[in-house]
C-alpha positions as CSV (number, residue, x, y, z in Angstrom):
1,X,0.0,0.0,0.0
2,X,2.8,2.5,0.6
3,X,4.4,2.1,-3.0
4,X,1.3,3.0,-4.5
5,X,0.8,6.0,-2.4
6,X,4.6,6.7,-3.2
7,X,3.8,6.0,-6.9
8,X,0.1,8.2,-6.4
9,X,2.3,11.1,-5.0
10,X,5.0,11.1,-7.8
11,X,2.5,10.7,-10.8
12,X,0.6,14.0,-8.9
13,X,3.7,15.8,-8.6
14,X,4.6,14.9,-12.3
15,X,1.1,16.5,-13.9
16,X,1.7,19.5,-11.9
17,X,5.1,20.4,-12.7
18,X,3.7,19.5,-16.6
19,X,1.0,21.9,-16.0
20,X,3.0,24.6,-14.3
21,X,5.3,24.0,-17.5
22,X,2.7,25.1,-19.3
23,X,1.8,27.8,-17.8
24,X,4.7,29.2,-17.8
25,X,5.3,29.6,-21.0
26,X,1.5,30.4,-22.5
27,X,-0.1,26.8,-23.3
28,X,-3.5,28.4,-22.1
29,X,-2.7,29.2,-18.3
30,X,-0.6,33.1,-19.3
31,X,-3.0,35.1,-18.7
32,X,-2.3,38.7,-20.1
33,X,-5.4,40.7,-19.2
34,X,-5.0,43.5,-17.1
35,X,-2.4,46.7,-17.0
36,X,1.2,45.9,-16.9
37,X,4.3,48.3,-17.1
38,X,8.0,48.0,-18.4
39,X,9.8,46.8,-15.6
40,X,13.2,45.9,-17.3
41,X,14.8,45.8,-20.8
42,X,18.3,44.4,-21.7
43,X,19.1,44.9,-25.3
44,X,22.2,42.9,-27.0
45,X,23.5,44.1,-30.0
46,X,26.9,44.3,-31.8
47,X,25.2,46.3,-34.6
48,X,23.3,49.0,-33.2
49,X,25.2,52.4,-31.8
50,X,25.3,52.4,-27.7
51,X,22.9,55.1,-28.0
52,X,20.5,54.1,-30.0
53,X,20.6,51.2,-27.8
54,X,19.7,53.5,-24.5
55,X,17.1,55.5,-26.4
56,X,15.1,52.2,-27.3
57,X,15.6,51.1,-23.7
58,X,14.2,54.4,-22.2
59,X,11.4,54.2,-24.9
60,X,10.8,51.0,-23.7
61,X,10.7,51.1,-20.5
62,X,7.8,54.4,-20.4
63,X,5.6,51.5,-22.1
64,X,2.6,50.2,-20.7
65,X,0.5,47.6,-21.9
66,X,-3.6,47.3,-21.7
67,X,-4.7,43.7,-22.4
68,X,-8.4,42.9,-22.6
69,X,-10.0,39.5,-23.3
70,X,-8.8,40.0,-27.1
71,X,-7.2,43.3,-27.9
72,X,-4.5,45.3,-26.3
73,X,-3.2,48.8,-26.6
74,X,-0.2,50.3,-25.9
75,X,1.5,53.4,-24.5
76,X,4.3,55.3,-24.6
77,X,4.7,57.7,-21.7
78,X,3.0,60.8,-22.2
79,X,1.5,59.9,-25.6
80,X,-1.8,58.0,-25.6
81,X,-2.4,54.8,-27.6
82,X,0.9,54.7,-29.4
83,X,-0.7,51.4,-30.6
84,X,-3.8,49.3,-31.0
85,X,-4.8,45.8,-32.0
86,X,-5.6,42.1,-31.2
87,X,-3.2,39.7,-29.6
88,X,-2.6,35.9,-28.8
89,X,-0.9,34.5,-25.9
90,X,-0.6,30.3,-27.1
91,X,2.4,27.9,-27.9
92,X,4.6,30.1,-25.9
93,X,4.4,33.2,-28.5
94,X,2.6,36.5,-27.5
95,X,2.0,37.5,-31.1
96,X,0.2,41.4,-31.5
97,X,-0.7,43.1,-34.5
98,X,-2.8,46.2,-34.5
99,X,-1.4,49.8,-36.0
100,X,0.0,52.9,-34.4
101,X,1.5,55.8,-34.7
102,X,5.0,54.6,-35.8
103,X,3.1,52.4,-38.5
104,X,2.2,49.1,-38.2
105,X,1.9,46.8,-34.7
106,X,3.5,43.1,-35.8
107,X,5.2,41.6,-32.6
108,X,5.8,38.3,-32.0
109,X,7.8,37.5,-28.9
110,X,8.8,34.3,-27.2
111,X,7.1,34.2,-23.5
112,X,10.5,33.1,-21.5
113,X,8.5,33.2,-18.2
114,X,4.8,33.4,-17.2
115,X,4.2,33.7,-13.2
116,X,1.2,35.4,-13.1
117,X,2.2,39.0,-11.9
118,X,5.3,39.0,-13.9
119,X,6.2,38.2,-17.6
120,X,9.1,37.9,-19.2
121,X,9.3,37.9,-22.8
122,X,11.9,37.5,-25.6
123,X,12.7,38.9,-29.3
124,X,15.1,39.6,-31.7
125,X,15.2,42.2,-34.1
126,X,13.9,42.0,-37.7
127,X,11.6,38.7,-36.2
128,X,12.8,37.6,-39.7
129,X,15.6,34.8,-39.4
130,X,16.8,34.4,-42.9
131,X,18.4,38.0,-41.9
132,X,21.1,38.7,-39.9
133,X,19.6,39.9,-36.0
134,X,20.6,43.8,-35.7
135,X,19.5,43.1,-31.6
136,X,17.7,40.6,-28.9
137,X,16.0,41.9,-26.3
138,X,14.4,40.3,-23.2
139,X,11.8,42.3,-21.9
140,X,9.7,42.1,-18.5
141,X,6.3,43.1,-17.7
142,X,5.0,43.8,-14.1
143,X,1.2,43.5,-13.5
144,X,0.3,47.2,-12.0
């Protein structure tokens, strides 16, 4: 009787680490509805000058992100609605596309981490990899 409560206990412990897995990394369980803020950008490049580097990270961290049930807009400090669209958070992408002010809003990042009040999120710059990256950024999100 103990080695199949032993056995009962692993299998249990499995499916939840599974299911946390998933989670994690936005197989249905990343929830992004709400308000959440820039808390921290690191941008790697060997390309881009050093201060076009800290201009995007400044930019990026004034961001804030609306996410409702199926759209989300974002701003940029002072300015309202810098961008609007529709987003996706599945397979462990957060893919938005939307317009804005600077043009059009196509983003798909790689959700690194999901845990629930915090998100971090990956991305390399042009998406595109049959060209050279110019930059990879890792970007978290705090739930305000």
């Amino acid at each position: 009787m103990k080695k199949l409560s032993c056995v009962l206990a692993v299998v249990a412990a499995t499916v939840c680490l599974i299911s946390c897995k998933s989670d994690t990394l936005g197989g249905g369980g990343c929830s992004m509805e709400g308000n959440w803020k820039v808390k921290s950008v690191d941008i790697q490049s060997k390309k881009l000058n050093p201060s076009i580097i800290e201009m995007s990270k400044n930019i990026a961290l004034a961001r804030t992100y609306n996410f409702t049930a199926d759209s989300v807009t974002i701003n940029e400090g002072t300015r309202a609605a810098a961008a609007t669209g529709k987003y996706v958070a599945e397979d462990g992408r957060l893919k938005m596309t939307g317009s804005g002010v600077n043009g059009a809003l196509a983003e798909d990042m790689k959700i690194e981490d999901c845990g629930g009040s915090e998100v971090k999120l990956s991305y390399r710059m042009p998406a595109d990899t049959t060209i050279e990256a110019l930059a990879t950024t890792i970007l978290v999100i705090v739930k305000q």
